[in-house]
N, C-alpha and C positions, 0 to 999 in steps of 0.2 A: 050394142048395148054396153059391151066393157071398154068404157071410155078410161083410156090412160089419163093420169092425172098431169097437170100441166107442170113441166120443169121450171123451178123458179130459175127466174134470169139470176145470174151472180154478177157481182158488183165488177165494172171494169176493170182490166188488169192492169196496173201502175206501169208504165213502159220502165227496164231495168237502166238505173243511171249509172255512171262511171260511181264509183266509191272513192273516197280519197280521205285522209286522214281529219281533213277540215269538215266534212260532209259528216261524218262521224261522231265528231265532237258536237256538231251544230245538232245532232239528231240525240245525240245523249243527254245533250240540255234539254233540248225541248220534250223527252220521255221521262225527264227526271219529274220536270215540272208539271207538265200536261194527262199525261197518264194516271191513272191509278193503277197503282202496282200490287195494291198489298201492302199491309204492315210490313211482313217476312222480307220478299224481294225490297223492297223501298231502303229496309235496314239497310241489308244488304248490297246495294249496287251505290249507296250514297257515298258517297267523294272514291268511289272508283274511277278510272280513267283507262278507257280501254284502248289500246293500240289494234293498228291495221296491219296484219302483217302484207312481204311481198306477194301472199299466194290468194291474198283477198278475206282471210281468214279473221276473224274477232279476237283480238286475247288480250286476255287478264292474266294477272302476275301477282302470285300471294305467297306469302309465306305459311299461311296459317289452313291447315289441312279440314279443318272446320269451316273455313267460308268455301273451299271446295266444293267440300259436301251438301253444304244447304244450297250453294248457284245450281249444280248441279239438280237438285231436286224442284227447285222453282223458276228454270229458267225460260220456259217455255214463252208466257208473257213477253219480256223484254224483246227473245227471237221473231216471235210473231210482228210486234212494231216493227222493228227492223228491218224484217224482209219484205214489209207492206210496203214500206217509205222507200226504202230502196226497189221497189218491183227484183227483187233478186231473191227467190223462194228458195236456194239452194245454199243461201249463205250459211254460216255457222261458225260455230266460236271454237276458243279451244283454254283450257285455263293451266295455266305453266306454273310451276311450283318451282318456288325460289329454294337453293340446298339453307335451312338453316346455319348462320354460324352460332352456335351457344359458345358460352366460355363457362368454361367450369374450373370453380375456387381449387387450389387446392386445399384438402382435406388433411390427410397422416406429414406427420411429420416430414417424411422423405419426401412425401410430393413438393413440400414447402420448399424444402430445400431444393429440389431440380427446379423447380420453378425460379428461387433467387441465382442458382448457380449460369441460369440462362438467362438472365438479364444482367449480372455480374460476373465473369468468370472467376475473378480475385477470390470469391468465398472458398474456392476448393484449396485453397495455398492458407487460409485462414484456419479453414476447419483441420490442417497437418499441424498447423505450429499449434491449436488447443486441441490435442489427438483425446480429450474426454468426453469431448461434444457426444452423447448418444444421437444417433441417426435411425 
């Protein structure tokens, strides 16, 4: 009388294809376009361009510690298309943080001056012959 309920069949399993950088790209187009992603992700992953690295890996490359944090939060979607199309469940990404370079102005006086004195050396033979220059 306790009849087990019946297992739903699941959807065939995509046989796993080679990956390759071209495979990639063609599959990032077609999830940009074809997919619904979300406002969020959609922001997000629009004119990104994701590399394959040698170990089969996904990556993205930012400078910016906030698009980090939000792919990181909403990435699940994109993963999901991914590892469908690809039949490769174990794939995954990985996102590389570029070191900032900032340039910072200088500010006081003396910064001003290290700053010309290293694109000029001449100013330090300048600043002896007018020895009232405050520094």
């Amino acid at each position: 009388m306790n009849e087990a309920a019946p297992v739903p069949k699941s959807a065939p399993k995509k046989e796993a294809v080679e990956l390759t950088q071209e495979l990639l790209d063609d599959l990032w187009q077609r999830m940009m376009h074809e997919v619904s992603l979300g406002d969020e992700l959609g922001k997000l992953l629009n004119g990104q361009h994701p590399t394959l690295s040698d170990e089969g890996v996904i990556e993205f490359e930012t400078d910016d510690i906030y698009y980090e944090k939000n792919l990181r939060n909403v990435h699940l979607p994109m993963l999901k298309f991914l590892r469908e199309e690809t039949g490769r469940p174990l794939l995954d990404y990985k996102i590389r943080l570029r070191q900032s370079t900032t340039v910072t102005q200088p500010y006081l006086a003396h910064e001003k001056f290290d700053k010309m004195r290293e694109e000029n050396p001449a100013i330090v033979k300048l600043r002896k012959i007018f020895n009232n220059i405050d520094m």
